[in-house]
C-alpha positions as CSV (number, residue, x, y, z in Angstrom):
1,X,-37.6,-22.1,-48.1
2,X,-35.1,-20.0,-45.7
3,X,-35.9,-20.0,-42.2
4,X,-37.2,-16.2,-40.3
5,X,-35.3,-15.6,-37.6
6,X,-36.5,-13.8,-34.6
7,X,-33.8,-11.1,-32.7
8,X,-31.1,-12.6,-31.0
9,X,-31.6,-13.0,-27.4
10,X,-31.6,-16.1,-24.7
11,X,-32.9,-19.1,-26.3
12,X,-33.1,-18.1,-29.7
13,X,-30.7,-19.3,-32.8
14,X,-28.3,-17.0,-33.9
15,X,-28.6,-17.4,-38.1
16,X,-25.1,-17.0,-38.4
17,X,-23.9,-19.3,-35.9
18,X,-23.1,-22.4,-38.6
19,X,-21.4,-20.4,-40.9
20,X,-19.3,-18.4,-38.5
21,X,-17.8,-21.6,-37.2
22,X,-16.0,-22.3,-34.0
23,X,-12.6,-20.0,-34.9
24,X,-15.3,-17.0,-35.6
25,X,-17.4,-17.8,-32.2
26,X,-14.3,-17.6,-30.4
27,X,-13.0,-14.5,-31.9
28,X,-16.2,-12.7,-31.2
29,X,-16.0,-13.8,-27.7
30,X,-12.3,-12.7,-27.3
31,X,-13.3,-9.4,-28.2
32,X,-16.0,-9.1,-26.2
33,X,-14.9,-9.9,-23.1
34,X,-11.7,-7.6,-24.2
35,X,-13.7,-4.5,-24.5
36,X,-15.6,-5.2,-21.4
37,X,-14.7,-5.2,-17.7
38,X,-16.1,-8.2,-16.4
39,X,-16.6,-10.4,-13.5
40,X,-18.2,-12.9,-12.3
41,X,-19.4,-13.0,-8.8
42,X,-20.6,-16.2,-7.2
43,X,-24.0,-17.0,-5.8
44,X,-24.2,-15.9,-2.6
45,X,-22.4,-12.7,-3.5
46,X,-24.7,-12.2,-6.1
47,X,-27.7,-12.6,-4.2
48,X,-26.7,-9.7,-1.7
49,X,-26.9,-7.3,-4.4
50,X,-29.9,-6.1,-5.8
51,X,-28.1,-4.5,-9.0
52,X,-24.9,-3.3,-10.4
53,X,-25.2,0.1,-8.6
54,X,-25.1,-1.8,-5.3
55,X,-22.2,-3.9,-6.4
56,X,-20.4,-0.4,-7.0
57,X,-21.5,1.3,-4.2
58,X,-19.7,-1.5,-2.0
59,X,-16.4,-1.6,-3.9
60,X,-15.8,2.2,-3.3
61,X,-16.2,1.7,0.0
62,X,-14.4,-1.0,0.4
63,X,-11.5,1.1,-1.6
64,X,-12.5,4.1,0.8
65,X,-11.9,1.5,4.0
66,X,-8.7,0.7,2.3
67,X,-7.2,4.0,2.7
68,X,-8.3,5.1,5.8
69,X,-7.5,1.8,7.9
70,X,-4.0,1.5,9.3
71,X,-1.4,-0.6,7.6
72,X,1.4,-3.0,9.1
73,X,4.8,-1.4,9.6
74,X,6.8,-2.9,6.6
75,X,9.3,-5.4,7.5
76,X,13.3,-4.3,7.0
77,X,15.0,-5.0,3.9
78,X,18.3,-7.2,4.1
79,X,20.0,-4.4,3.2
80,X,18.4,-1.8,5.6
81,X,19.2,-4.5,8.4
82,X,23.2,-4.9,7.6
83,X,23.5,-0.7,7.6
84,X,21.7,-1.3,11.2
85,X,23.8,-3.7,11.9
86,X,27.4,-1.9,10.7
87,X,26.1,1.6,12.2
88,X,25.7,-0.3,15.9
């Protein structure tokens, strides 16, 4: 008699899972995580956010911050420092 699975979802088999093999499972991770942008955020992190909105809402301002704060003069090249050197 063939086993009735339920939908797939956290703690329940996935019927296809033997005969897909390890090769398959790992295929159909690889494109998952390919056609999705994720990351994962660590604990404490995690727990300041109440949802992905809020996550979002402090990266654009954190890329907001990023262009209005005032960045360190850039450091002279070799080359820019021998045409000051020669023009003295």
């Amino acid at each position: 008699m063939r086993k009735e699975y339920a939908l797939e979802g956290p703690g329940r088999p996935n019927p296809y899972a033997k005969r897909m093999g390890a090769s398959g499972r790992k295929k159909v991770i690889e494109r998952f995580l390919a056609s999705e942008h994720l990351v994962r955020l660590d604990d404490e992190i995690a727990k300041a956010f109440p949802s992905n909105e809020a996550v979002n809402e402090a990266l654009r301002l954190v890329l907001k911050l990023r262009n209005i704060a005032p960045r360190p003069p850039k450091k002279a090249t070799n080359g820019e420092r021998r045409r000051r050197a020669n023009s003295r």
